[in-house]
Each structure stands twice: as C-alpha cells, then as structure tokens.
VOPA-917535 format. One record per residue: residue number from 1; residue in three letters; x, y, z of N, C-alpha, C in turn. Coordinates in steps of 0.05 Angstrom, whole numbers, padded with zeros to 5 digits, always signed. Layout:
<atoms>
ATOM  pos  code    n.c1    n.c2    n.c3   ca.c1   ca.c2   ca.c3    c.c1    c.c2    c.c3
ATOM  NUM   ALA       X       Y       Z       X       Y       Z       X       Y       Z
...
</atoms>
This chain:
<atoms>
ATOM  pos  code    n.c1    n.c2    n.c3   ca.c1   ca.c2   ca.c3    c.c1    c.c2    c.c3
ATOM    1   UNK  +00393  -00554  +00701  +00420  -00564  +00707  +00434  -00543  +00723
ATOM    2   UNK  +00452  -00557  +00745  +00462  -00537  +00757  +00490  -00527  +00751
ATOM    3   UNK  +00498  -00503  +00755  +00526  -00500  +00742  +00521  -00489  +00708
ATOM    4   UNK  +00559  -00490  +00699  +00563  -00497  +00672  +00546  -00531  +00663
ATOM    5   UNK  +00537  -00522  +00638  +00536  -00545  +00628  +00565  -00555  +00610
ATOM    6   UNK  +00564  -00583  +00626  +00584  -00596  +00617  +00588  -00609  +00584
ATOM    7   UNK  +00610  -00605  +00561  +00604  -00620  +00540  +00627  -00637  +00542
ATOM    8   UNK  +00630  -00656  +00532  +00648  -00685  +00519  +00644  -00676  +00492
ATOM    9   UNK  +00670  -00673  +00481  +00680  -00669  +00446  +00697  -00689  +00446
ATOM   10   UNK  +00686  -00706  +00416  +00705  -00728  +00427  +00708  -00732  +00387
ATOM   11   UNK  +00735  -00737  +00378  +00747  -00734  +00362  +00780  -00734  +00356
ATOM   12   UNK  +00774  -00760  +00339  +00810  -00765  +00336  +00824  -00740  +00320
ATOM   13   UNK  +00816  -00719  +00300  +00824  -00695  +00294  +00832  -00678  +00316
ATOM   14   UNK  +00856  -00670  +00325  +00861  -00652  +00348  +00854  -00621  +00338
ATOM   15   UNK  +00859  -00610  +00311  +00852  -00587  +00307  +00820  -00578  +00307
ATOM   16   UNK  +00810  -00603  +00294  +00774  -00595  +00297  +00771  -00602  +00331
ATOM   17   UNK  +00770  -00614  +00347  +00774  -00614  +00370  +00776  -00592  +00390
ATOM   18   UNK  +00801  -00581  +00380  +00803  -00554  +00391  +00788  -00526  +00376
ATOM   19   UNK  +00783  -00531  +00355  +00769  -00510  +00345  +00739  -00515  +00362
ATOM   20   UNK  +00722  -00534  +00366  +00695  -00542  +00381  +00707  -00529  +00404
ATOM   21   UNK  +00724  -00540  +00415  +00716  -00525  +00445  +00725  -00507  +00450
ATOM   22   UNK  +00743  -00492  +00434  +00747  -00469  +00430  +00719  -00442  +00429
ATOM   23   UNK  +00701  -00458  +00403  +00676  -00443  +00409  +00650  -00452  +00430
ATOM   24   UNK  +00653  -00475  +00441  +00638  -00472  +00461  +00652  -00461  +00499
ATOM   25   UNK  +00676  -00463  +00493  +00676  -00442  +00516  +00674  -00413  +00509
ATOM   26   UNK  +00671  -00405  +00489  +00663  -00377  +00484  +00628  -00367  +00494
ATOM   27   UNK  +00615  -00397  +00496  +00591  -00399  +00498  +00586  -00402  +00522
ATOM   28   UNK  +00615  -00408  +00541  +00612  -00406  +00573  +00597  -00431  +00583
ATOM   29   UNK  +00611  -00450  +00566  +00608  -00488  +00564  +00624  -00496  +00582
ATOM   30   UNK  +00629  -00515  +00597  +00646  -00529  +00608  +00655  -00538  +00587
ATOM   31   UNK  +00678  -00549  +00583  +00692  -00569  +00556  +00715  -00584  +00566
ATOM   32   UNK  +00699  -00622  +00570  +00733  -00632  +00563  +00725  -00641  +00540
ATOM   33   UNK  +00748  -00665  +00535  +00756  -00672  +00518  +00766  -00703  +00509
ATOM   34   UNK  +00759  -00714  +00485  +00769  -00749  +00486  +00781  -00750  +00456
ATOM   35   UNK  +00808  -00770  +00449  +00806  -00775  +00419  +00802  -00795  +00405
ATOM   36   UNK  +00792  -00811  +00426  +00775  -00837  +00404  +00748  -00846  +00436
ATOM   37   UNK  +00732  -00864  +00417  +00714  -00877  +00429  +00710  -00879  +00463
ATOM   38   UNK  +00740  -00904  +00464  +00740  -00921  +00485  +00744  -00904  +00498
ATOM   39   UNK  +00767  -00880  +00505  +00769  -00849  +00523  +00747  -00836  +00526
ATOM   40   UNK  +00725  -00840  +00512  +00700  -00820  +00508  +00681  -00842  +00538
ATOM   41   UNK  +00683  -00863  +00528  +00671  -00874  +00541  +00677  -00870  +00575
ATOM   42   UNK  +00708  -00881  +00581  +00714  -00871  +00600  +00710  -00845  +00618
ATOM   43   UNK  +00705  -00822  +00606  +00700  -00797  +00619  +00678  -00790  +00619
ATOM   44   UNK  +00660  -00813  +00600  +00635  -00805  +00606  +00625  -00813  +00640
ATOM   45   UNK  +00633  -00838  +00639  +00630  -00866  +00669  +00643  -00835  +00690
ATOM   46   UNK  +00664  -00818  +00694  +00681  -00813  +00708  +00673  -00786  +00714
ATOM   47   UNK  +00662  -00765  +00676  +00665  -00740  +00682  +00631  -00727  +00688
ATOM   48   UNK  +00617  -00743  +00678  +00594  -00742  +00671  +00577  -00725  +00664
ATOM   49   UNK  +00590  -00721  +00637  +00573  -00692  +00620  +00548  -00696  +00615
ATOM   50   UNK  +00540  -00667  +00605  +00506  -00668  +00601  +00506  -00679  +00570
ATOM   51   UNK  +00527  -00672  +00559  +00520  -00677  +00523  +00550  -00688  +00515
ATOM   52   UNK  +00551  -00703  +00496  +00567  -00715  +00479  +00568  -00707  +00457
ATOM   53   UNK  +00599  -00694  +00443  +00597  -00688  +00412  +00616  -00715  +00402
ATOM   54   UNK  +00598  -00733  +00387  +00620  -00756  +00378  +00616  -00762  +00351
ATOM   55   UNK  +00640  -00761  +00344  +00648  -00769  +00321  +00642  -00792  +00307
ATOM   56   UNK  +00640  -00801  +00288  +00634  -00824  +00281  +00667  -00850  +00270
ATOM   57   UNK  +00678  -00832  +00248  +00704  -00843  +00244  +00727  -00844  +00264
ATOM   58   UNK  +00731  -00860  +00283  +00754  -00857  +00299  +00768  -00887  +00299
ATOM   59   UNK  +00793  -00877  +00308  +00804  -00906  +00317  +00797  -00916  +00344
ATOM   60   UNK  +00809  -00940  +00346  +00800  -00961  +00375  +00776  -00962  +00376
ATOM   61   UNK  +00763  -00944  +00377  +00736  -00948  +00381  +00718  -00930  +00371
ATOM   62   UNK  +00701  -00939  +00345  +00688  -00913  +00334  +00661  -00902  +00338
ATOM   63   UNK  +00649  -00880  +00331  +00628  -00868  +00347  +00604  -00884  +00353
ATOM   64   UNK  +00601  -00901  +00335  +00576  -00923  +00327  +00575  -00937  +00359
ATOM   65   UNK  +00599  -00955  +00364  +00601  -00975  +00382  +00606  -00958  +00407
ATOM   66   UNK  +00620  -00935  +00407  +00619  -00917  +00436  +00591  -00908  +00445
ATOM   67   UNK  +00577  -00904  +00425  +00546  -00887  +00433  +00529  -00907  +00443
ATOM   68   UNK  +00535  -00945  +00436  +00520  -00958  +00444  +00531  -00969  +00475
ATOM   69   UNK  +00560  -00959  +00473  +00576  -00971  +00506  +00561  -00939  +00525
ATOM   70   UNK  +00568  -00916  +00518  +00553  -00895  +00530  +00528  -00901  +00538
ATOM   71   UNK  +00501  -00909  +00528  +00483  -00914  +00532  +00481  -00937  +00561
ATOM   72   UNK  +00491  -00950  +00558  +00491  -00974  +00577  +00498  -00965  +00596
ATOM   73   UNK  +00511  -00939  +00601  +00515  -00927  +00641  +00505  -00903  +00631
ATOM   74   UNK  +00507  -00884  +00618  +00489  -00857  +00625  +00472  -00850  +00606
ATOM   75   UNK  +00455  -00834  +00612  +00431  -00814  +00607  +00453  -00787  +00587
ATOM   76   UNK  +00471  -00785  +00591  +00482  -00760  +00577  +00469  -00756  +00544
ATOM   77   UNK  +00461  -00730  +00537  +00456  -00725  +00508  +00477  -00736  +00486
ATOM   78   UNK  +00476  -00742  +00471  +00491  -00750  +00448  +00490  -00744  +00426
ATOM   79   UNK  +00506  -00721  +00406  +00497  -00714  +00383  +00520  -00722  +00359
ATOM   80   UNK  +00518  -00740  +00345  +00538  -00753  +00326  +00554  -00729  +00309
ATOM   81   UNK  +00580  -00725  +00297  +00586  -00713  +00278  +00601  -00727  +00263
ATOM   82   UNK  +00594  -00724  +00236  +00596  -00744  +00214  +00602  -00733  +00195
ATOM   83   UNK  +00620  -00752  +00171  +00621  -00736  +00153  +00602  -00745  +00131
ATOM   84   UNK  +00584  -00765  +00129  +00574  -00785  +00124  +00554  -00775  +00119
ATOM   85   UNK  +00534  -00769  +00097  +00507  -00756  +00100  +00486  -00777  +00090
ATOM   86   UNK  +00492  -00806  +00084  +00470  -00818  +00080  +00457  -00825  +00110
ATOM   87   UNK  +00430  -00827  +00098  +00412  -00835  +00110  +00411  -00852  +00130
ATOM   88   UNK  +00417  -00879  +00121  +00434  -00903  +00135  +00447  -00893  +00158
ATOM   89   UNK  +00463  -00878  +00160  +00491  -00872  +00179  +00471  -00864  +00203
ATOM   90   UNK  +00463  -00841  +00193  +00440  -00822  +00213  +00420  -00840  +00220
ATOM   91   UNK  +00415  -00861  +00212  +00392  -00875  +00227  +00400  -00892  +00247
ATOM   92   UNK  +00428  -00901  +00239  +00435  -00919  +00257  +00447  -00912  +00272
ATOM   93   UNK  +00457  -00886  +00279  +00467  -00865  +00310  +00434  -00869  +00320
ATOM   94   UNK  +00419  -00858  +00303  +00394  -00856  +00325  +00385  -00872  +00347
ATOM   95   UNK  +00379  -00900  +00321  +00377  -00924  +00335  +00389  -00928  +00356
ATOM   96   UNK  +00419  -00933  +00356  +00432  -00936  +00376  +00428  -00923  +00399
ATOM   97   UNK  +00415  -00889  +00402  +00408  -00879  +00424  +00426  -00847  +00426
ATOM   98   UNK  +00438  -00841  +00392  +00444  -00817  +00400  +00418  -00790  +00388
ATOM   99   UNK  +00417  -00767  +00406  +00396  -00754  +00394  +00396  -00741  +00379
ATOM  100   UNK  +00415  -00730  +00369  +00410  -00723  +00334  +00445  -00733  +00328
ATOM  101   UNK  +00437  -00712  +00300  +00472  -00705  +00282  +00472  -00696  +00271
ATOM  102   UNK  +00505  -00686  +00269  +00515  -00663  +00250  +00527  -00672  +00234
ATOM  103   UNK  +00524  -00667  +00213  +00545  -00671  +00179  +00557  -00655  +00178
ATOM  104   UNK  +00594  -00672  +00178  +00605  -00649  +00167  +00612  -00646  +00135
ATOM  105   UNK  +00627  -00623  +00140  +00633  -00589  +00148  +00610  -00574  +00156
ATOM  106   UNK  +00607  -00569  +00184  +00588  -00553  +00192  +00594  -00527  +00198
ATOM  107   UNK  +00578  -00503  +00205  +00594  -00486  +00212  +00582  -00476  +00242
ATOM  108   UNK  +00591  -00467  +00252  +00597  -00453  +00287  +00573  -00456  +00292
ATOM  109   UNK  +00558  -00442  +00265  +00524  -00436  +00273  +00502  -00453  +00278
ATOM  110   UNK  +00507  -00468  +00263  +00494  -00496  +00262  +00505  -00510  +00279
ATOM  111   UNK  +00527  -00524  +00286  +00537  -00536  +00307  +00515  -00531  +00345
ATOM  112   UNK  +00525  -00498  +00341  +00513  -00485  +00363  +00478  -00491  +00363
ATOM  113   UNK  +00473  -00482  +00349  +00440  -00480  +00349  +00431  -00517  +00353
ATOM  114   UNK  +00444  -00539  +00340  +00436  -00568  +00349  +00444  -00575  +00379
ATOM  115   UNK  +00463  -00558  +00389  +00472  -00573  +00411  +00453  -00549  +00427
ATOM  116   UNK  +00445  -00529  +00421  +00423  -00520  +00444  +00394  -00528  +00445
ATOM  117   UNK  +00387  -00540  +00419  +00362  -00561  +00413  +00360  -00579  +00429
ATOM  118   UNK  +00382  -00599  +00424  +00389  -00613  +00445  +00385  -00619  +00487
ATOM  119   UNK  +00391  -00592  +00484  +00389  -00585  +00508  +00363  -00576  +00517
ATOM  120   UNK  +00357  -00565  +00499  +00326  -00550  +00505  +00308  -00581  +00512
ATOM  121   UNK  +00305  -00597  +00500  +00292  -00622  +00508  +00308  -00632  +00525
ATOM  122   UNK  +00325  -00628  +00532  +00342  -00642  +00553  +00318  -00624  +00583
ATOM  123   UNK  +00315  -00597  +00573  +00301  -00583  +00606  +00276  -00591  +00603
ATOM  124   UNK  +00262  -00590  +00579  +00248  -00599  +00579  +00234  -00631  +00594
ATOM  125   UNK  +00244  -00643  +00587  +00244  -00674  +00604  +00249  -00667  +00639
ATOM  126   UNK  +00260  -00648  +00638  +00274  -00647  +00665  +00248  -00628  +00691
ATOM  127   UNK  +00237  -00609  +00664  +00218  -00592  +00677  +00234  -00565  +00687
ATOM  128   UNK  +00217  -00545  +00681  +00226  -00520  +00692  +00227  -00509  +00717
ATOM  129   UNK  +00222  -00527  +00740  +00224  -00514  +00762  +00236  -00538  +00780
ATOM  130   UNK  +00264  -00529  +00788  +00279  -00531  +00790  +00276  -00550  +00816
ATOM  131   UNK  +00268  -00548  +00841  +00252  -00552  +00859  +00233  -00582  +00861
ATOM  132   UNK  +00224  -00581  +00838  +00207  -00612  +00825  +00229  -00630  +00812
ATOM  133   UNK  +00238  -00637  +00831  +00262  -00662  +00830  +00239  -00691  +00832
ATOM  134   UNK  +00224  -00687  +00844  +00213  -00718  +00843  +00183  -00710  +00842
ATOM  135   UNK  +00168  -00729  +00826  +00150  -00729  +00815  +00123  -00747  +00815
ATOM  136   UNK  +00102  -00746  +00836  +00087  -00768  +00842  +00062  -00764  +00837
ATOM  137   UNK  +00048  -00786  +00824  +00018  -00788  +00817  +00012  -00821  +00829
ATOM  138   UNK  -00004  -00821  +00842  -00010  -00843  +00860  +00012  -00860  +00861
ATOM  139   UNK  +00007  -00891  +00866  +00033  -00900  +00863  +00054  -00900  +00845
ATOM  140   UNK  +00056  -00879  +00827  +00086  -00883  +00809  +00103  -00851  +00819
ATOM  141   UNK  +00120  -00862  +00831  +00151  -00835  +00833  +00167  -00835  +00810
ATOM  142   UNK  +00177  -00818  +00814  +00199  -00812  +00792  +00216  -00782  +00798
ATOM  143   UNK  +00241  -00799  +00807  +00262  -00784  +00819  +00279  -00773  +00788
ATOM  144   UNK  +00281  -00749  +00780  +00294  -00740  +00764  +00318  -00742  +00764
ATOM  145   UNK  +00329  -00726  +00779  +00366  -00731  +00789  +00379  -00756  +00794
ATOM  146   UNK  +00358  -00765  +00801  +00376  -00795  +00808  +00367  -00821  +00788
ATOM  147   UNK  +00348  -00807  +00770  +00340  -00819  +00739  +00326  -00857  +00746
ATOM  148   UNK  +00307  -00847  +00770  +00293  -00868  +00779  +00259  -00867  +00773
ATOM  149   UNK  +00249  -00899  +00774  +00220  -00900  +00772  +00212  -00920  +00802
ATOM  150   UNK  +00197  -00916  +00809  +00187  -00935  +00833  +00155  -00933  +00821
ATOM  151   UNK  +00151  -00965  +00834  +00116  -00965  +00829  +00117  -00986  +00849
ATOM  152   UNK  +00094  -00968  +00873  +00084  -00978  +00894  +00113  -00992  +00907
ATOM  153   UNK  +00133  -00968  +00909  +00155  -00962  +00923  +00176  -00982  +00909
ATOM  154   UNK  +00169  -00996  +00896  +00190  -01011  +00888  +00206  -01004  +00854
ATOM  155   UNK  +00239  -01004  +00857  +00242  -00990  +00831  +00242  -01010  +00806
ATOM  156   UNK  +00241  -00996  +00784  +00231  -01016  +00761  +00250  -00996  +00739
ATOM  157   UNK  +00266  -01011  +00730  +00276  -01004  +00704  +00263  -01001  +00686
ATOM  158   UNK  +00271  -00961  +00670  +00265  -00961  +00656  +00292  -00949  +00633
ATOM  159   UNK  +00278  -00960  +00600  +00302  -00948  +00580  +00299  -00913  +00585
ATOM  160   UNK  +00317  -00902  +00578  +00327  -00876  +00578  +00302  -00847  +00561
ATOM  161   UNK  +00285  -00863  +00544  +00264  -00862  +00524  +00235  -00862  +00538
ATOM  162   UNK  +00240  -00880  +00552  +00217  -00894  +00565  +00216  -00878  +00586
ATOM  163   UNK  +00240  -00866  +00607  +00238  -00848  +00627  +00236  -00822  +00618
ATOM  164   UNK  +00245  -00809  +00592  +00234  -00784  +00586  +00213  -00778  +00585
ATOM  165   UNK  +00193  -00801  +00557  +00166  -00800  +00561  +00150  -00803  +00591
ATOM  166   UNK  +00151  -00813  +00611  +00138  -00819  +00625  +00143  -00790  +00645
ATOM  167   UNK  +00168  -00771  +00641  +00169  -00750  +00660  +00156  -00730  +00646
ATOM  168   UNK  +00150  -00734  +00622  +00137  -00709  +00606  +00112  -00717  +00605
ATOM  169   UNK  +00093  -00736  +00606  +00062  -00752  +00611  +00060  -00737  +00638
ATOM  170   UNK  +00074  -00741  +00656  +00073  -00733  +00684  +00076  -00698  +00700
ATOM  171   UNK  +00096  -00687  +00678  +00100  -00659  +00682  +00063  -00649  +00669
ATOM  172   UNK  +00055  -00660  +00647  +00031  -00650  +00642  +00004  -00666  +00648
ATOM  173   UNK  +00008  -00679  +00662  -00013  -00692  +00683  -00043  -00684  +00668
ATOM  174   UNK  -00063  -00698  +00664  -00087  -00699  +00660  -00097  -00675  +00627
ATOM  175   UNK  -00064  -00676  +00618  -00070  -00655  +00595  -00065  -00677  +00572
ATOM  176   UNK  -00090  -00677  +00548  -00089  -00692  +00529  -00068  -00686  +00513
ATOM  177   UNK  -00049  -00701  +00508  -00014  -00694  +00486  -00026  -00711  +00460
ATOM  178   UNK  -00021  -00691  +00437  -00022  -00713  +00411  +00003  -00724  +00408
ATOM  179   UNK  +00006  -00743  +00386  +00036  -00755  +00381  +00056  -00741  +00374
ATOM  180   UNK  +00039  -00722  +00353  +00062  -00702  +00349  +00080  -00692  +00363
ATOM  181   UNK  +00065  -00678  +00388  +00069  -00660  +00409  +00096  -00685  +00427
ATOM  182   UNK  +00085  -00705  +00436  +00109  -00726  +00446  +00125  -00733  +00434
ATOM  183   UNK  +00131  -00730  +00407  +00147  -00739  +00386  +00167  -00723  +00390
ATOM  184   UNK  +00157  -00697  +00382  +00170  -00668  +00382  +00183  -00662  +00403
ATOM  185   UNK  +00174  -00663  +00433  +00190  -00656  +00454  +00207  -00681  +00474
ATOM  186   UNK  +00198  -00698  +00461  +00220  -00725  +00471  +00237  -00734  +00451
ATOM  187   UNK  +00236  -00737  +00423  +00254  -00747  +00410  +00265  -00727  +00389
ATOM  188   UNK  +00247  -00703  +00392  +00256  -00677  +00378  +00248  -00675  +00349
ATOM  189   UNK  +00247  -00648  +00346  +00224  -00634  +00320  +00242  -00653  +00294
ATOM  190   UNK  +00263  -00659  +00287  +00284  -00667  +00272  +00287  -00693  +00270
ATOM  191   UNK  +00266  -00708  +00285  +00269  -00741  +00290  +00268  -00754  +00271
ATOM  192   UNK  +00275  -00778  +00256  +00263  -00797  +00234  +00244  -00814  +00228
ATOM  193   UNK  +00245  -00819  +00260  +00211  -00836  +00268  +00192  -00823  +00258
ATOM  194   UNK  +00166  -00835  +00268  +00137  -00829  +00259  +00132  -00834  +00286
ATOM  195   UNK  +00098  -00833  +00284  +00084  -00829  +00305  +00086  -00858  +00315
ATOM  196   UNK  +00085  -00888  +00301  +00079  -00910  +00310  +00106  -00903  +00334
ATOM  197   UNK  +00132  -00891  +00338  +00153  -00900  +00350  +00136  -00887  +00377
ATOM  198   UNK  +00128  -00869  +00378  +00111  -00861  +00411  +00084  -00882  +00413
ATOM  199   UNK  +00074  -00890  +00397  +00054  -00917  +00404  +00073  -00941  +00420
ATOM  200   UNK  +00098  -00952  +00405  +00122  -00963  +00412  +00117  -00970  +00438
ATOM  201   UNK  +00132  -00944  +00451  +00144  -00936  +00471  +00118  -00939  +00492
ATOM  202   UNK  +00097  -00923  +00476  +00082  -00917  +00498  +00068  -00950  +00516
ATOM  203   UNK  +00073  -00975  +00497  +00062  -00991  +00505  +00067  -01015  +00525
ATOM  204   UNK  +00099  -01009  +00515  +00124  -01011  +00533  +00115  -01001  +00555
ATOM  205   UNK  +00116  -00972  +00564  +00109  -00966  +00585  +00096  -00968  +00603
ATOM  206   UNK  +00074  -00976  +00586  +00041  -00991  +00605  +00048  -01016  +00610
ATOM  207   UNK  +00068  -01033  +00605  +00067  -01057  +00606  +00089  -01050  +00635
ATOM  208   UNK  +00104  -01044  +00639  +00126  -01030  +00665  +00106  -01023  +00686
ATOM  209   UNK  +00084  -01001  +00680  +00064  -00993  +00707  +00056  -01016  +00705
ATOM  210   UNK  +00043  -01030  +00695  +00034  -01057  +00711  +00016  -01053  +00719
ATOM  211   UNK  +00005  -01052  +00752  -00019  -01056  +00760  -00024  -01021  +00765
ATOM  212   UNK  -00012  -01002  +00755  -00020  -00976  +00746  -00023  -00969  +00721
ATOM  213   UNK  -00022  -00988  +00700  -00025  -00975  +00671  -00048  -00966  +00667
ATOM  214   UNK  -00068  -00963  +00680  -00095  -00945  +00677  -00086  -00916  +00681
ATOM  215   UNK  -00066  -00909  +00687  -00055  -00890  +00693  -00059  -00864  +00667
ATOM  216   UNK  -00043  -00896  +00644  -00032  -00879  +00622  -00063  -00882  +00602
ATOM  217   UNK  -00068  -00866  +00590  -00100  -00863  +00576  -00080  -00856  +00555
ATOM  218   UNK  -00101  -00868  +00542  -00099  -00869  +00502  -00126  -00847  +00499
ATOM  219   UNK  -00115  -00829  +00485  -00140  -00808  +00471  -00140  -00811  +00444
ATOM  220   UNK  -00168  -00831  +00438  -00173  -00846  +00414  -00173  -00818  +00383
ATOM  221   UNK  -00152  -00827  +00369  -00153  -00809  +00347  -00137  -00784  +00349
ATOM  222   UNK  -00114  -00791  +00375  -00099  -00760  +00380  -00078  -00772  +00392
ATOM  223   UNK  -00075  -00779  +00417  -00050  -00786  +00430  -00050  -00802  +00459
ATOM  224   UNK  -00042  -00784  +00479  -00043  -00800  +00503  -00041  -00779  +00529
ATOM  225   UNK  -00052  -00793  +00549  -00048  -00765  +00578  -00048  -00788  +00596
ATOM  226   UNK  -00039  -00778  +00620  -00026  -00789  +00646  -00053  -00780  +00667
ATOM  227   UNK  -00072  -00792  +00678  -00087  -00777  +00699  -00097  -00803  +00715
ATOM  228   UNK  -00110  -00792  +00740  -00126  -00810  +00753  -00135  -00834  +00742
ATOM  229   UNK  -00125  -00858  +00762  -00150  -00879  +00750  -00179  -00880  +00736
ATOM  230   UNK  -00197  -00856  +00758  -00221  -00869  +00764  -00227  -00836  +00740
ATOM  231   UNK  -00208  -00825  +00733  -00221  -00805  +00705  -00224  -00816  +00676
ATOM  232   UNK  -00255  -00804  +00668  -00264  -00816  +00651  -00253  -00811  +00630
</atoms>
C-alpha cells in the first residue's frame, strides 16, 4: 500500500472513538472517522480506506447491515468491535464479509496487534513486490489495484474471497498449498471455518475459469496449486 494506511473508526460512542484514533495515529495511521453505519458507509464509497473498525451496536444503521452495504462497493478490510462475545454474533460479522473481531473492553494491545493481522493478509494477497500489480498465467490476468480478473481478455466477476484466493494460487504458481496454508493466509489463522470453506470457494472458482479451470489442480489428500495446463 502506498502512503499512510488509511483506517475508518466508526462508532456512535464519541469518547471510545476518539480514544481509537487517538492511538492509531500514534501508530502513524491515517484516521477518519463515522458515528453510525449509514456515515460509515458513505466514506467508505468516498474516502476509501484500507480497513474498517465497526462497531456493531449503532443507531440508523448498525454494524451488521453496514458491513453487508460496505461489501457491495469495496474490498476495504473490516474488523467488527463488539460488545457481544457469543459465538452467533462473531459468525455472523464473518459471514457477512467482515475479517475478524474485537470484543469489547479491549485493550490498545490487542486492538493493535488484530488490526495489524489484518493487514498482514491484506499484503499478503497483495504480494510483496510492489511492482507486480498485475498478474498473468496463460489466459487468466489479474490486475491487483484495480481488483480485476480477465479470462481470455474478457473481465469476469469475482467475490472479494474468490479474488484473494486466486491472487495467492497465482503469487505461488506451480507450488502445492495445503488447506490449511489457504485457510490461514486468506481468511486468517483466527477463522471459524474449516477446510470444506476453501474446497467452497475453490470450486466456485474453477467454475469462473471456465475453459481454464485445468489451471487450478486439486493435490489429492492436501490441497490445491495453480500451474500449467499440460503439468502433470
């Protein structure tokens, strides 16, 4: 990412509010700011941060229904804060598409250390060299920055899930990944899923390449790799 990385704290409490970005500009964060949902939403469309801290209890519009209007125009990270520790709550941020959460009362430390988790799979997906903005193995591209797929030049929607996995199959090209390993660095060490959710996905995705899904190889009894057609 270039620059500050940008966060969205978004919370109808004005003092916790300002205490968050209080400590992430100490961390040399960009930081705005929203106090309910529907505002969150807005600055996402407008300001377009890398990560979202959203709340779950708000008025107008609460974290649940913002994280699923977020989803529907950006890619931005999303990490729920809640005060809510059942199970239920946290599954259904996930579901919806945010990548983890925080229970509160948290403290600085924990806060910090999830939202750089966060991020770390955020470069991850993105790839470490900086330079490798777009990404090609016979006919399938995949433009990072501009969060595109083309196959055999033409673009094809993909979910947000579906384009991580397929930039991380591709960053490690012809290298056998177990599920674990895709689980871990696309939906993160902390996930709720199991392995069937990268079978999921992954099948989804062969069904998108289309007349390239020979692309994507199943390694019987381990996981999956991205290589040549015509490799055995």
């Amino acid at each position: 990412m270039k620059g500050k990385t940008r966060i969205l704290v978004v919370d109808d409490d004005s003092r916790l509010r300002e205490m968050i970005t209080m400590i992430l500009k100490n961390r040399e964060y960009e930081v705005i700011e929203a106090e309910n949902g529907l505002e969150a939403v807005k600055k996402v469309e407008h300001e377009k941060p890398d990560l979202v801290l959203l709340d779950v209890m708000m008025p107008v519009m609460d974290g649940f229904e913002a994280c699923e209007k977020i989803r529907e125009i950006s890619t931005s990270r999303i990490i729920m804060l809640t005060a809510k520790g059942e199970d239920y709550d946290q599954v259904k941020g996930l579901t919806l598409g945010a990548d983890d959460y925080v229970v509160k009362p948290f403290t600085p430390m924990v806060l910090v250390a999830r939202i750089e988790a966060v991020l770390r799979r955020l470069k991850d997906t993105q790839g470490s060299d900086a330079n490798a903005d777009v990404l090609k193995i016979g006919d399938i591209e995949v433009d990072i920055p501009a969060h595109t797929f083309k196959l055999e030049g033409m673009t094809v929607e993909l979910k947000r899930k579906e384009f991580d996995l397929l930039v991380y199959l591709m960053r490690n090209k012809g290298i056998s990944l177990s599920r674990e390993q895709i689980l871990e660095k696309v939906w993160g060490y902390d996930y709720l899923g199991s392995d069937s959710t990268v079978d999921s996905h992954v099948n989804r995705l062969r069904n998108k390449l289309g007349s390239c899904s020979g692309y994507l190889k199943t390694v019987r009894g381990y996981g999956y790799k991205l290589g040549d057609e015509d490799e055995i």
